[in-house]
LUMFIKOL-673861 format. One record per residue: x, y, z of N, C-alpha, C in turn. Coordinates in pm, 1 decimal. Each point is the difference from the previous one (the first is absolute). Layout:
<gutors>
{n.c1 X&n.c2 Y&n.c3 Z&ca.c1 X&ca.c2 Y&ca.c3 Z&c.c1 X&c.c2 Y&c.c3 Z} $
...
</gutors>
This chain:
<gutors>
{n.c1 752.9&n.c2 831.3&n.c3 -249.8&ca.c1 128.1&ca.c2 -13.6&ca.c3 66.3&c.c1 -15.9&c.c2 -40.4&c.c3 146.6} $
{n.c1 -91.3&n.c2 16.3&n.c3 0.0&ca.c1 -52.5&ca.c2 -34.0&ca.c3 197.3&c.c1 -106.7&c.c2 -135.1&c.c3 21.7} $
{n.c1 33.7&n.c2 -59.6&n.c3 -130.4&ca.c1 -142.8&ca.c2 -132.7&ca.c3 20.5&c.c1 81.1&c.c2 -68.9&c.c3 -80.0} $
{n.c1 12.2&n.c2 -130.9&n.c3 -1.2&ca.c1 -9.4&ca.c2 -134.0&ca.c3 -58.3&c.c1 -80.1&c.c2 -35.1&c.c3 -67.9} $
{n.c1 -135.3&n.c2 55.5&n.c3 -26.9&ca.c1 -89.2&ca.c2 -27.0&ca.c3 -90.4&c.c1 26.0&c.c2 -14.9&c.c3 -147.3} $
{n.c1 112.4&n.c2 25.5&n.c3 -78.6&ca.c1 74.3&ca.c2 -2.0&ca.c3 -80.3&c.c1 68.4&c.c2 -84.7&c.c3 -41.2} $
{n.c1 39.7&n.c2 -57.1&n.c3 100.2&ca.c1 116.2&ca.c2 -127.0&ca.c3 -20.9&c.c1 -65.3&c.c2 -118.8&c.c3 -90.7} $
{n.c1 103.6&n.c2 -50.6&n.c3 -54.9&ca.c1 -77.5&ca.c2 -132.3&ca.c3 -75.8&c.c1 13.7&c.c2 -105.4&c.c3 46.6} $
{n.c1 -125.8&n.c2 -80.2&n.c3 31.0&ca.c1 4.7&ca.c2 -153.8&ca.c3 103.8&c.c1 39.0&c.c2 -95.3&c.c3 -125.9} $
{n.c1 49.4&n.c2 -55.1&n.c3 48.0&ca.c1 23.0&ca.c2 -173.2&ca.c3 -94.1&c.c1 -122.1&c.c2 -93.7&c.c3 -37.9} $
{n.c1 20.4&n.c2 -87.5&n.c3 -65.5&ca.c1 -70.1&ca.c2 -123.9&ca.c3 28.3&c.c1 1.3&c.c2 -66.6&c.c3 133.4} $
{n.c1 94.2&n.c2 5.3&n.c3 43.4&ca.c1 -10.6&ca.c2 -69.7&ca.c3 155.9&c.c1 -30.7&c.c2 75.4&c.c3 138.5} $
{n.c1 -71.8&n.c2 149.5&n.c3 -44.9&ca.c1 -20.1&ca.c2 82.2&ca.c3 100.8&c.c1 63.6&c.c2 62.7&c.c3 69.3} $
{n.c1 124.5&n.c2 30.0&n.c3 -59.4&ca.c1 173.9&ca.c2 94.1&ca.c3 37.3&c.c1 13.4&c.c2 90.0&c.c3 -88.1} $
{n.c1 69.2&n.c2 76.0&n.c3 36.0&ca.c1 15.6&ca.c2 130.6&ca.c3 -90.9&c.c1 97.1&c.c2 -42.4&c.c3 -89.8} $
{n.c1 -7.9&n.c2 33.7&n.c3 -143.0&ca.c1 100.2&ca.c2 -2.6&ca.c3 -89.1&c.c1 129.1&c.c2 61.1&c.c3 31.2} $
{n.c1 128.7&n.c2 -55.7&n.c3 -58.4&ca.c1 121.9&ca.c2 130.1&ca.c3 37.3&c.c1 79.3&c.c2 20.1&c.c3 -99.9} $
{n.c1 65.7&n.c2 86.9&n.c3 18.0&ca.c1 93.9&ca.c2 -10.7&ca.c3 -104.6&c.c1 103.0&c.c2 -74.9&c.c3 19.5} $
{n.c1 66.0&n.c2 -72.7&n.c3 -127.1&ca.c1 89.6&ca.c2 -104.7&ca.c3 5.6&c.c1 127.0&c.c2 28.7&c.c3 77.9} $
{n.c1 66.1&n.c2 117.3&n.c3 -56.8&ca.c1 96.1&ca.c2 25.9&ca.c3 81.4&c.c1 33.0&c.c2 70.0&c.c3 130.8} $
{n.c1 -115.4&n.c2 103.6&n.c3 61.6&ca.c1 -17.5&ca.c2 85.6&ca.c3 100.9&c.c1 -101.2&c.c2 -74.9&c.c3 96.9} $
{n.c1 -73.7&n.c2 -72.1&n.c3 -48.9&ca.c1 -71.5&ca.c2 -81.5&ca.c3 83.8&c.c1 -119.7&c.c2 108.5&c.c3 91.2} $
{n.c1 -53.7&n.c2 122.1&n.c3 -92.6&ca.c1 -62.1&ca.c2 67.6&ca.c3 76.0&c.c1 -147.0&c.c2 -29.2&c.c3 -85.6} $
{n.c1 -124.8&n.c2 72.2&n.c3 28.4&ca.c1 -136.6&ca.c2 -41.2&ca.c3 -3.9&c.c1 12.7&c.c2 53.3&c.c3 -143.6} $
{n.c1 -67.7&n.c2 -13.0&n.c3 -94.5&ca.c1 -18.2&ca.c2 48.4&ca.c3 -141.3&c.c1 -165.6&c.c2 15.0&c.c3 -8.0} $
{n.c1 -44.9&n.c2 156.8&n.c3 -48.3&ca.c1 -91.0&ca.c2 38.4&ca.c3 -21.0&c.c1 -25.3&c.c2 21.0&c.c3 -148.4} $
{n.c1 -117.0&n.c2 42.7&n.c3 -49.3&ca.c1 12.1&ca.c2 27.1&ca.c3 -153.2&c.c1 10.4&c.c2 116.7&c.c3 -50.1} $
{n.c1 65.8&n.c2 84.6&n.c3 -91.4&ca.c1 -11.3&ca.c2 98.2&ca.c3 51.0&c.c1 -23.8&c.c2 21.9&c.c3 -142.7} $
{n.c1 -163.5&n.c2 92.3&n.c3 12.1&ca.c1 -80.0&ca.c2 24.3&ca.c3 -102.5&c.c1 65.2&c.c2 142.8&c.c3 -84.4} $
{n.c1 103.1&n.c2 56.3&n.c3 -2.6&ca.c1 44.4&ca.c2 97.4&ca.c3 -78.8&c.c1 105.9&c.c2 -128.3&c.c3 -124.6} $
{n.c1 91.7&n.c2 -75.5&n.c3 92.4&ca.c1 70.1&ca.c2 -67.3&ca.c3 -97.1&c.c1 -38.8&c.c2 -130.5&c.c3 -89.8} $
{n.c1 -133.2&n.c2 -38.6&n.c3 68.5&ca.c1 -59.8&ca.c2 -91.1&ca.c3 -35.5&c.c1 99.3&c.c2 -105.3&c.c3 26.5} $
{n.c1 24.1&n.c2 -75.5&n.c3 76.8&ca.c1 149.8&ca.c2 -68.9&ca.c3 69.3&c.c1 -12.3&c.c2 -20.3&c.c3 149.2} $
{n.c1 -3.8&n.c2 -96.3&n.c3 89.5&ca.c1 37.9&ca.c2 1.8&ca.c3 126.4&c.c1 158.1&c.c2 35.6&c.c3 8.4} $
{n.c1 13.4&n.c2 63.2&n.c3 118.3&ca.c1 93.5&ca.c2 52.7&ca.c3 83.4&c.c1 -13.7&c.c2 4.3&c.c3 146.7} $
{n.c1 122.3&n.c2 -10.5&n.c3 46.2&ca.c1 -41.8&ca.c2 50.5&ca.c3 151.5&c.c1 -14.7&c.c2 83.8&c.c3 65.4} $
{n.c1 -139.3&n.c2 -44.5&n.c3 145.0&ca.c1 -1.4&ca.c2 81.6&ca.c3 38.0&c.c1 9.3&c.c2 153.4&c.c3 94.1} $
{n.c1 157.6&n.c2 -5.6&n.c3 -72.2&ca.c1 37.6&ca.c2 160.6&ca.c3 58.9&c.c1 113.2&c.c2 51.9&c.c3 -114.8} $
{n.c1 -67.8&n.c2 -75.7&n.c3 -120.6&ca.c1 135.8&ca.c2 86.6&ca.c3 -119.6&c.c1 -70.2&c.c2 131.7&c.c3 -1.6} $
{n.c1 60.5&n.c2 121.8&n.c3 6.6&ca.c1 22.1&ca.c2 104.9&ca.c3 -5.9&c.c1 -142.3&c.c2 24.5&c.c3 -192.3} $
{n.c1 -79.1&n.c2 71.9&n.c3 12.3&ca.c1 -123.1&ca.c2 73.7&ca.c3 -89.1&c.c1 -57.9&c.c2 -94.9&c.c3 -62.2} $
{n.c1 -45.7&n.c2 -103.0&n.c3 89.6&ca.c1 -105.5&ca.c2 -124.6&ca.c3 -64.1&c.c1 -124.0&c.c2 107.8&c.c3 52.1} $
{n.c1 -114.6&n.c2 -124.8&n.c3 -70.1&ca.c1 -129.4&ca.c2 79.1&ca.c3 3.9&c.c1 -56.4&c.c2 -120.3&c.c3 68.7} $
{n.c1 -33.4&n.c2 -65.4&n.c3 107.0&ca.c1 -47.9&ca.c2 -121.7&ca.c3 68.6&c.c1 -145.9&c.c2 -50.1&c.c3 -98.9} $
{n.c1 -6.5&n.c2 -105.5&n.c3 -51.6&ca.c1 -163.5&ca.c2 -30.9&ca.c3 -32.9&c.c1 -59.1&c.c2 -78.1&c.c3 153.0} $
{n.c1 -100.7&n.c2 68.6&n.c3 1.6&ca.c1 -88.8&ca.c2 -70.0&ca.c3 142.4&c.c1 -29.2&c.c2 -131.2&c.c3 -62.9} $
{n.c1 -81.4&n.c2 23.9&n.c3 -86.2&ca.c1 -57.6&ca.c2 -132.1&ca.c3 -59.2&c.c1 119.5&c.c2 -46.6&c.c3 -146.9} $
{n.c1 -15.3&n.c2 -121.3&n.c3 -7.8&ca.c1 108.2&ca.c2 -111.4&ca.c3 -109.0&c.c1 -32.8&c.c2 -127.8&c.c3 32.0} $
{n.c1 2.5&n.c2 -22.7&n.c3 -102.6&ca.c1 52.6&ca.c2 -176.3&ca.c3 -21.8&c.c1 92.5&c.c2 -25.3&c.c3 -102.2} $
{n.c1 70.9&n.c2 -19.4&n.c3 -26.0&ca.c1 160.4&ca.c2 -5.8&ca.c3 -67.6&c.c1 79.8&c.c2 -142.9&c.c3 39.2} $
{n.c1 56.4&n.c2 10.6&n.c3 -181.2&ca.c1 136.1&ca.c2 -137.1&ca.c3 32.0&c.c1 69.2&c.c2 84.2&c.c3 28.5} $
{n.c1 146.3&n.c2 -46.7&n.c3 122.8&ca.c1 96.3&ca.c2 107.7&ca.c3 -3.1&c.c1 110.9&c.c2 -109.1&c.c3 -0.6} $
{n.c1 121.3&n.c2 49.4&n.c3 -52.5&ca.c1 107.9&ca.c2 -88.4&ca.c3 55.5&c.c1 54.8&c.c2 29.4&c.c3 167.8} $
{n.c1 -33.1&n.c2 -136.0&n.c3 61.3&ca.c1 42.4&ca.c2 38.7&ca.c3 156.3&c.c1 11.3&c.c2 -132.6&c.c3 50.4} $
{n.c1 23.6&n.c2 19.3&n.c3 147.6&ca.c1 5.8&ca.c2 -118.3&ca.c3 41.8&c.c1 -70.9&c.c2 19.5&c.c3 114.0} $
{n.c1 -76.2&n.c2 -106.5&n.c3 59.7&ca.c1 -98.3&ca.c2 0.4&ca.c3 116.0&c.c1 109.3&c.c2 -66.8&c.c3 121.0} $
{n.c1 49.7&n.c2 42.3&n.c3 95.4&ca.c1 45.0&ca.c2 -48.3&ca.c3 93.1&c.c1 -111.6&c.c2 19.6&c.c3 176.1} $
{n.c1 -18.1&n.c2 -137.4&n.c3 43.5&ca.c1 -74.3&ca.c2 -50.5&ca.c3 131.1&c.c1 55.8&c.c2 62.8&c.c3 113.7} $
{n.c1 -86.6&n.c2 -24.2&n.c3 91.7&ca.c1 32.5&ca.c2 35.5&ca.c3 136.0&c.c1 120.0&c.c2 -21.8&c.c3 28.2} $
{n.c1 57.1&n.c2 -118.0&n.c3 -14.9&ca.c1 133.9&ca.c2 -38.8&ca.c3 76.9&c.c1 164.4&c.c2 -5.3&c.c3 -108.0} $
{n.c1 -83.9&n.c2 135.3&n.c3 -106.4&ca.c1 100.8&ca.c2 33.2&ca.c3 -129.6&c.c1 48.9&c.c2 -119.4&c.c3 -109.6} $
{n.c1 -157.2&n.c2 -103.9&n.c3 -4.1&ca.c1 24.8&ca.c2 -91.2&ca.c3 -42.6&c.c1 -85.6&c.c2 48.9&c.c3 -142.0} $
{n.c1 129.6&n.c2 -62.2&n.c3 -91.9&ca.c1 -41.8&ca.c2 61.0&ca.c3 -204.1&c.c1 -149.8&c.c2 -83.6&c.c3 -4.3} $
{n.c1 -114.9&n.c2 67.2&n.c3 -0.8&ca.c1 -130.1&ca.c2 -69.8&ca.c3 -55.5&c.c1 0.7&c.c2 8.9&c.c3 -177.8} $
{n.c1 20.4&n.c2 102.9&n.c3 -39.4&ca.c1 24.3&ca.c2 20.9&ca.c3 -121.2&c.c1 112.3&c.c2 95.0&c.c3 -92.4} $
{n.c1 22.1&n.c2 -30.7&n.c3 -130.5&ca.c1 84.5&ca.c2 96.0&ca.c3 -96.9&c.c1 -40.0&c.c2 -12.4&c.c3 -118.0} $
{n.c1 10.0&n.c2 116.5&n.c3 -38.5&ca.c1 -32.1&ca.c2 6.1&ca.c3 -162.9&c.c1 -101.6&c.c2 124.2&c.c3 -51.7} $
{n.c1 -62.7&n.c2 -55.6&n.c3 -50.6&ca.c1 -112.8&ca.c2 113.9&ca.c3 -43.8&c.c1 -155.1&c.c2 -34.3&c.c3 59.1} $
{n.c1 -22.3&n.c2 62.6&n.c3 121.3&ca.c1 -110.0&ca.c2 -62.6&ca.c3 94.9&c.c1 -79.7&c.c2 95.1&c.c3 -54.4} $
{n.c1 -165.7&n.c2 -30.3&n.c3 93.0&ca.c1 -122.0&ca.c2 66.8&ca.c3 -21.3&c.c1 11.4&c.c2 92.0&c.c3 138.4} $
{n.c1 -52.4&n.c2 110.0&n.c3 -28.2&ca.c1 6.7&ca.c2 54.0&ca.c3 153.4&c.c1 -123.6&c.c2 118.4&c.c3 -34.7} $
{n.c1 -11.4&n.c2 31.8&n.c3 119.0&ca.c1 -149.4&ca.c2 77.6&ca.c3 44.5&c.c1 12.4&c.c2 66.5&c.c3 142.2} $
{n.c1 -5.3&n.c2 152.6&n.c3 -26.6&ca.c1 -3.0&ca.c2 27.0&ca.c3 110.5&c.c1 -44.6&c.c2 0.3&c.c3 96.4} $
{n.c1 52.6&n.c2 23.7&n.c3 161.1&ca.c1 -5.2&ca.c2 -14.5&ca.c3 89.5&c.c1 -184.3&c.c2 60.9&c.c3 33.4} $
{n.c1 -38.1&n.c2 126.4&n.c3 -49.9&ca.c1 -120.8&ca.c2 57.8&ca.c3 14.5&c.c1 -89.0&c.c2 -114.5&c.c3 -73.2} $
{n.c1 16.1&n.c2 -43.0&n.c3 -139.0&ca.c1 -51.7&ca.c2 -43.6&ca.c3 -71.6&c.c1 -61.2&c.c2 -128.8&c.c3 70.8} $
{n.c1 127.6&n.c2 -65.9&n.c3 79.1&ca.c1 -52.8&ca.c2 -160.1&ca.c3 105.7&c.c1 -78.4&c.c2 80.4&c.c3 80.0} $
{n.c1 -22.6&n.c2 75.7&n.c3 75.4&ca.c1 -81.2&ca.c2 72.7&ca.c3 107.5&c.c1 -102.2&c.c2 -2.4&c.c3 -37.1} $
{n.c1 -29.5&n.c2 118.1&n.c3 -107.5&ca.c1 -141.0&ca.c2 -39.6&ca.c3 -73.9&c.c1 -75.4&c.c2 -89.3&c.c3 -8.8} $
{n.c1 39.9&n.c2 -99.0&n.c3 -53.9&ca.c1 -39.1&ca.c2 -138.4&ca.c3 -67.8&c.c1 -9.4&c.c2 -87.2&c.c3 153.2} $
{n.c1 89.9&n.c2 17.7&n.c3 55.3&ca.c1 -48.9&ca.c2 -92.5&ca.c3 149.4&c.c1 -116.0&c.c2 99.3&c.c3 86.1} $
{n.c1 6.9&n.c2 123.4&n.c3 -13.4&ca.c1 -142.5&ca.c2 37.5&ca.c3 73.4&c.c1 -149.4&c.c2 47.6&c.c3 -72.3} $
{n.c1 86.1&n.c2 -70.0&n.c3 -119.9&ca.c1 -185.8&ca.c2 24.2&ca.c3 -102.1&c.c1 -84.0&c.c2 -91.7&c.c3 48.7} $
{n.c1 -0.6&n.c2 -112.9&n.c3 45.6&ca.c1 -139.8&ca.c2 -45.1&ca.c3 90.5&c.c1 -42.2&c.c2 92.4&c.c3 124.9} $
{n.c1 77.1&n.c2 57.5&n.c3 75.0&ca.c1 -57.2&ca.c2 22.8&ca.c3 102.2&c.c1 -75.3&c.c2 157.7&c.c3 -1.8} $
{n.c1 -87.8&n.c2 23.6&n.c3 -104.2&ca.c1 -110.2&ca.c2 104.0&ca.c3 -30.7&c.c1 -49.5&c.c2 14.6&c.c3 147.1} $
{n.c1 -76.3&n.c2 165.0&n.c3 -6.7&ca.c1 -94.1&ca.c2 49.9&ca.c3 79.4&c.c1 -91.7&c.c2 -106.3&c.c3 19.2} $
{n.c1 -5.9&n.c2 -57.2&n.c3 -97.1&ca.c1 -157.3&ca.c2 -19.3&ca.c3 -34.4&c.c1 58.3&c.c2 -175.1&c.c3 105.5} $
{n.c1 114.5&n.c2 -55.7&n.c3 -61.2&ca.c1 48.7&ca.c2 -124.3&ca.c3 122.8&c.c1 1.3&c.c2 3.9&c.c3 122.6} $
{n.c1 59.3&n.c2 157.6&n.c3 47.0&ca.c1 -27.4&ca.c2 24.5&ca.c3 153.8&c.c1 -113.9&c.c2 2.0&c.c3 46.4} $
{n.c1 -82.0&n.c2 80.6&n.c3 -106.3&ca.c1 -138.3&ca.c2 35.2&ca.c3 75.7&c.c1 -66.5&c.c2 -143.8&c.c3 38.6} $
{n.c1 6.8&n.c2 -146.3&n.c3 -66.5&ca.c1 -60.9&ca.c2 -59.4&ca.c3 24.1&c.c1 4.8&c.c2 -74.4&c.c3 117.1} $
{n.c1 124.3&n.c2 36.6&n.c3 39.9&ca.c1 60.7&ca.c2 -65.5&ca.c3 104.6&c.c1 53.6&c.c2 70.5&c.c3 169.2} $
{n.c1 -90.8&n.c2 134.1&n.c3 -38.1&ca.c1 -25.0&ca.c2 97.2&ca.c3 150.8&c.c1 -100.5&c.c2 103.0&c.c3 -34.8} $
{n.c1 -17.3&n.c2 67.7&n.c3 44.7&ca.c1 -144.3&ca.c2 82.7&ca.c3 5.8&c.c1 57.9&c.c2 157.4&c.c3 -24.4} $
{n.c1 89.6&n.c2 3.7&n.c3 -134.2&ca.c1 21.6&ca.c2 144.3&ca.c3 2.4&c.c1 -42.8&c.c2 -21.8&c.c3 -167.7} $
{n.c1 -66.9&n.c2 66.9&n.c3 -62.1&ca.c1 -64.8&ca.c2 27.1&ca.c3 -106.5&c.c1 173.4&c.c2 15.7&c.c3 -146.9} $
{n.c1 -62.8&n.c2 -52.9&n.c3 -68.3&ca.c1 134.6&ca.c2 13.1&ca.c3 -129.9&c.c1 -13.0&c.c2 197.8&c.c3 8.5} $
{n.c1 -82.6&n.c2 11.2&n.c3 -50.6&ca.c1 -0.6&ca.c2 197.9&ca.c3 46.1&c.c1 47.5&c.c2 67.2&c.c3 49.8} $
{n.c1 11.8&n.c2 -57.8&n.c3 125.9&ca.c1 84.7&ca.c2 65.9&ca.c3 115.9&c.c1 139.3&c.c2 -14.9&c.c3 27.0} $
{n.c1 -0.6&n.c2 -107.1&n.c3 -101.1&ca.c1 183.5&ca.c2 -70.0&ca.c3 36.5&c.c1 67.8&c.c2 88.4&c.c3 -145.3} $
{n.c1 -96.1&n.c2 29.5&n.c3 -58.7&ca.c1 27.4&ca.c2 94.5&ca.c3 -137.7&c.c1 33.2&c.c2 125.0&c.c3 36.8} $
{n.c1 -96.0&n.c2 72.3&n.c3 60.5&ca.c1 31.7&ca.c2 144.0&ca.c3 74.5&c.c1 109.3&c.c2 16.3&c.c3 58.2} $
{n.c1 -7.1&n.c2 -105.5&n.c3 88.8&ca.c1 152.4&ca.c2 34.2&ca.c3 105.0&c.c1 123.4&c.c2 -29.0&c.c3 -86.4} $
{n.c1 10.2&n.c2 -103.2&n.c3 -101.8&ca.c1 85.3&ca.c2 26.1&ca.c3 -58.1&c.c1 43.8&c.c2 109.8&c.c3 -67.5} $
{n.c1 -108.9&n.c2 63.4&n.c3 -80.7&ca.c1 10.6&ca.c2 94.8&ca.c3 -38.5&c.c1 36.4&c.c2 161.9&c.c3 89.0} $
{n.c1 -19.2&n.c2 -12.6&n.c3 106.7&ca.c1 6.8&ca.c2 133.2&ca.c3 94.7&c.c1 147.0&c.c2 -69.6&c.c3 -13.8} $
{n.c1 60.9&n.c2 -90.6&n.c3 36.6&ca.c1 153.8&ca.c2 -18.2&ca.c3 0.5&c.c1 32.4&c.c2 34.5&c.c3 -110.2} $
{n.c1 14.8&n.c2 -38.8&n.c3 -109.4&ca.c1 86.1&ca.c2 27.0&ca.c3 -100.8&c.c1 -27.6&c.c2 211.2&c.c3 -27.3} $
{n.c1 -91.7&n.c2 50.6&n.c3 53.3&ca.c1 -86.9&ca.c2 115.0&ca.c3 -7.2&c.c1 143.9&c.c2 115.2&c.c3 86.2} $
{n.c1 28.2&n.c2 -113.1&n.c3 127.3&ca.c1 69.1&ca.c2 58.2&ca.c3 78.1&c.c1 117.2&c.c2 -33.9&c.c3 -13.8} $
{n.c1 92.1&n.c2 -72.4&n.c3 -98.7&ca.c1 170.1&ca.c2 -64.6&ca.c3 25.6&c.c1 48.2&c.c2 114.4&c.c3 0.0} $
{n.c1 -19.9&n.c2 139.6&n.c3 -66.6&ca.c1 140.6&ca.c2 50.4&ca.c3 -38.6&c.c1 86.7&c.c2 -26.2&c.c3 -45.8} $
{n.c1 13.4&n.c2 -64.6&n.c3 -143.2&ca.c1 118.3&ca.c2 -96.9&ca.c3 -45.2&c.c1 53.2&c.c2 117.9&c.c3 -64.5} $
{n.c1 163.7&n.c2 -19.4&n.c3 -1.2&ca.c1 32.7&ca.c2 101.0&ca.c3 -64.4&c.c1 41.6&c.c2 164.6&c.c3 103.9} $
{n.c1 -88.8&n.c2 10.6&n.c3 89.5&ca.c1 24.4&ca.c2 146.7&ca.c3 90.7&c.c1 84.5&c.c2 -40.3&c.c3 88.2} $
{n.c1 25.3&n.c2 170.0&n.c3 101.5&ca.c1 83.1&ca.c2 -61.3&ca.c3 95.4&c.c1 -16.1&c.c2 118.2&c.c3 111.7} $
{n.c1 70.7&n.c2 -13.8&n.c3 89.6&ca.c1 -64.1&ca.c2 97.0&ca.c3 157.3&c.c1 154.4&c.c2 46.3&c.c3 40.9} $
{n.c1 -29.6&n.c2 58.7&n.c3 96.1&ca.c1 123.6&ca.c2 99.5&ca.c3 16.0&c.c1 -39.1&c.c2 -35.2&c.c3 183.7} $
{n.c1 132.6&n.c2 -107.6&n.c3 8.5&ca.c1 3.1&ca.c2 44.7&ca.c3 199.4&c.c1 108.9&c.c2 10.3&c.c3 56.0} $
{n.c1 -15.9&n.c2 71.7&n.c3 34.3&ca.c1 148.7&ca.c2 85.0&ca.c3 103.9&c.c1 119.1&c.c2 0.5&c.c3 -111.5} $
{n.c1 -95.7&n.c2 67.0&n.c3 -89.9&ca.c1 116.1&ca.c2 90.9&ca.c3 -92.0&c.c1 38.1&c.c2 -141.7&c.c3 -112.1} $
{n.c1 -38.2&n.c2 -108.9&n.c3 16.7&ca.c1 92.3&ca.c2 -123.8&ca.c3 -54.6&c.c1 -177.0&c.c2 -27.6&c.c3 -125.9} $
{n.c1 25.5&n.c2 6.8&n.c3 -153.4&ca.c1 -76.4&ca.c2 -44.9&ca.c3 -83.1&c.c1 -57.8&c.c2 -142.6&c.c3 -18.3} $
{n.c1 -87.7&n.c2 -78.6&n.c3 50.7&ca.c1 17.0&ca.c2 -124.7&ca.c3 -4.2&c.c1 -166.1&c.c2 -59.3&c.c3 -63.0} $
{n.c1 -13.8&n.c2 -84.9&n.c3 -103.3&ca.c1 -109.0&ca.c2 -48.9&ca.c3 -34.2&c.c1 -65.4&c.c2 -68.6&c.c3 34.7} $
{n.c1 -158.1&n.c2 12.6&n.c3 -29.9&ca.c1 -61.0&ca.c2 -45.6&ca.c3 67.3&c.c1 -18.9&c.c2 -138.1&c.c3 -61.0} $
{n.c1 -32.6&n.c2 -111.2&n.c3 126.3&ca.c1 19.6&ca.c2 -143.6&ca.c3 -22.7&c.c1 -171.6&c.c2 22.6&c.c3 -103.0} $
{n.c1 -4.1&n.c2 -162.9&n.c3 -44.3&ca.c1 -140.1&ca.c2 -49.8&ca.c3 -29.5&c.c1 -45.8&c.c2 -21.7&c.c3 115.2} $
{n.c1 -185.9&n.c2 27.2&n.c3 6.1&ca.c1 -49.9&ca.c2 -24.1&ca.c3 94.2&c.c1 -34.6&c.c2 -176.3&c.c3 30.6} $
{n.c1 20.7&n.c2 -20.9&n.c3 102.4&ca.c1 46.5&ca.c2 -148.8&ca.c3 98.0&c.c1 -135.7&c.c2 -21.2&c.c3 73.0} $
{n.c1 -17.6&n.c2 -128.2&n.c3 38.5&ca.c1 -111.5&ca.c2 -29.8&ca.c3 83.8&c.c1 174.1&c.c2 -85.0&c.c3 108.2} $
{n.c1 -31.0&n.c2 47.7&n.c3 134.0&ca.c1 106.2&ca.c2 -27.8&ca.c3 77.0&c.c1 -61.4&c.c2 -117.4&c.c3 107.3} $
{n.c1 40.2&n.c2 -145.3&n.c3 -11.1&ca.c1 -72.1&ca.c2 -89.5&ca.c3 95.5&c.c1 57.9&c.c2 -13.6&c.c3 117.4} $
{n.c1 -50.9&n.c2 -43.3&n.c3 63.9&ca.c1 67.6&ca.c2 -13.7&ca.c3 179.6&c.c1 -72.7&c.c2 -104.0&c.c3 70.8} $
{n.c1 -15.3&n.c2 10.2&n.c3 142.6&ca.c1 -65.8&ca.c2 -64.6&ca.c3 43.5&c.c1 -194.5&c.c2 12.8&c.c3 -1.6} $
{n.c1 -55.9&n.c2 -24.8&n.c3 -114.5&ca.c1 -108.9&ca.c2 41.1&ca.c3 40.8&c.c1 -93.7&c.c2 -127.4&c.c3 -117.2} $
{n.c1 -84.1&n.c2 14.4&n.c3 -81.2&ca.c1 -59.7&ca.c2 -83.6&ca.c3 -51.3&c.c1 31.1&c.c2 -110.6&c.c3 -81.1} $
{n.c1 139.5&n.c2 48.8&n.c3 -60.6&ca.c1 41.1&ca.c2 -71.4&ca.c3 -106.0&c.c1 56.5&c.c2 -132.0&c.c3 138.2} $
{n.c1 26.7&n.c2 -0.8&n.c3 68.1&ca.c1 15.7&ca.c2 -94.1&ca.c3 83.2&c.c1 -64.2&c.c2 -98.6&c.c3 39.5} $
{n.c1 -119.9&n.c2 -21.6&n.c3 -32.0&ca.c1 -93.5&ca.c2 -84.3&ca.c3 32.8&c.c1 -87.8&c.c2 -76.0&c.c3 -109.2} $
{n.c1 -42.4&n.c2 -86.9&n.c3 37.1&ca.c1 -54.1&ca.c2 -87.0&ca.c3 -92.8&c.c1 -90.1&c.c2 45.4&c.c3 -111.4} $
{n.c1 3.7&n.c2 27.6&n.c3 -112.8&ca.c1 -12.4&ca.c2 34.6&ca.c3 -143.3&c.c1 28.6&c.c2 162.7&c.c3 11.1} $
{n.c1 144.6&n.c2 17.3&n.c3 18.9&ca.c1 45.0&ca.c2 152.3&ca.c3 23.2&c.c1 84.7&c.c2 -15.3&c.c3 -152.8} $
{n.c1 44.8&n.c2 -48.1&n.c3 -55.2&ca.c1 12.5&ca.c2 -28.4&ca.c3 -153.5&c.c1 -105.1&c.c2 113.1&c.c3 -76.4} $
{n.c1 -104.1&n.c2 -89.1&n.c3 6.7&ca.c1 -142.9&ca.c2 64.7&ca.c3 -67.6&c.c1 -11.1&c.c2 155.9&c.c3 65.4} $
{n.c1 13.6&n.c2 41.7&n.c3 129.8&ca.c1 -41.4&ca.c2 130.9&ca.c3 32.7&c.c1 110.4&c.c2 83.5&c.c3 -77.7} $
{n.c1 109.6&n.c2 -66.3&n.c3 -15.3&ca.c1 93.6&ca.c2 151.0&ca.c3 0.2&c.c1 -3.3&c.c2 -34.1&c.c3 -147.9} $
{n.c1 -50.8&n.c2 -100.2&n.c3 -120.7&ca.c1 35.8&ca.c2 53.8&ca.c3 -133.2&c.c1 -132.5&c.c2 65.5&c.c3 -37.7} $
{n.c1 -137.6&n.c2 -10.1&n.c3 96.8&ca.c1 -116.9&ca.c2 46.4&ca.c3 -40.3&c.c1 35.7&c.c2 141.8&c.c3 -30.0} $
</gutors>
């Protein structure tokens, strides 16, 4: 309910919608059926590839498509666009070992807290995923790309 990772992209790289509400349509793995997403006791699938009936509308709310499209979720394109870029791709291309880019990932996911939540000044509030936060510092400079996905 708090990610887009769900949503179903088009063929033309837009989110599917529904025909008449014109809102994002996810799949929702209890009804076996896309719906959208914020109908009231769907079950979101992260991962899909599905025909759905929808229509793909563009940036400038221009109809790319209607009918019964292919769609794939939003996580699912993520994946698939960062499956080249392995440990093992970074490592070749800066001096931090695939190992080490493994660990630290792992101490992150070790540390998200997904799911918990903290108590401040009386007000219940959850805790975010853990963030790498950029600013002015390496990623700024010439192959700062490469440092901050190492």
């Amino acid at each position: 309910r708090h990610t887009n990772s769900p949503y179903l992209v088009g063929p033309h790289g837009y989110y599917l919608r529904d025909r008449a509400t014109r809102k994002p349509l996810v799949w929702d793995e209890a009804a076996g059926r896309a719906a959208t997403h914020d109908a009231p006791g769907i079950r979101e699938a992260l991962s899909a590839s599905v025909q759905v009936d929808a229509v793909e509308i563009g940036a400038d709310d221009e109809l790319l498509a209607d009918g019964m499209l292919a769609g794939q979720t939003a996580f699912d394109k993520l994946v698939a666009h960062m499956a080249p870029y392995s440990p093992e791709w970074a490592a070749g291309i800066c001096d931090v070992p695939a190992q080490a880019m493994r660990k630290i990932a792992n101490e992150y996911l070790d540390h998200a807290c997904v799911g918990q939540t903290i108590e401040i000044n009386g007000k219940t509030m959850p805790y975010r995923p853990v963030a790498v936060t950029l600013g002015k510092t390496v990623n700024n400079g010439w192959g700062g790309y490469e440092c901050c996905w190492a």
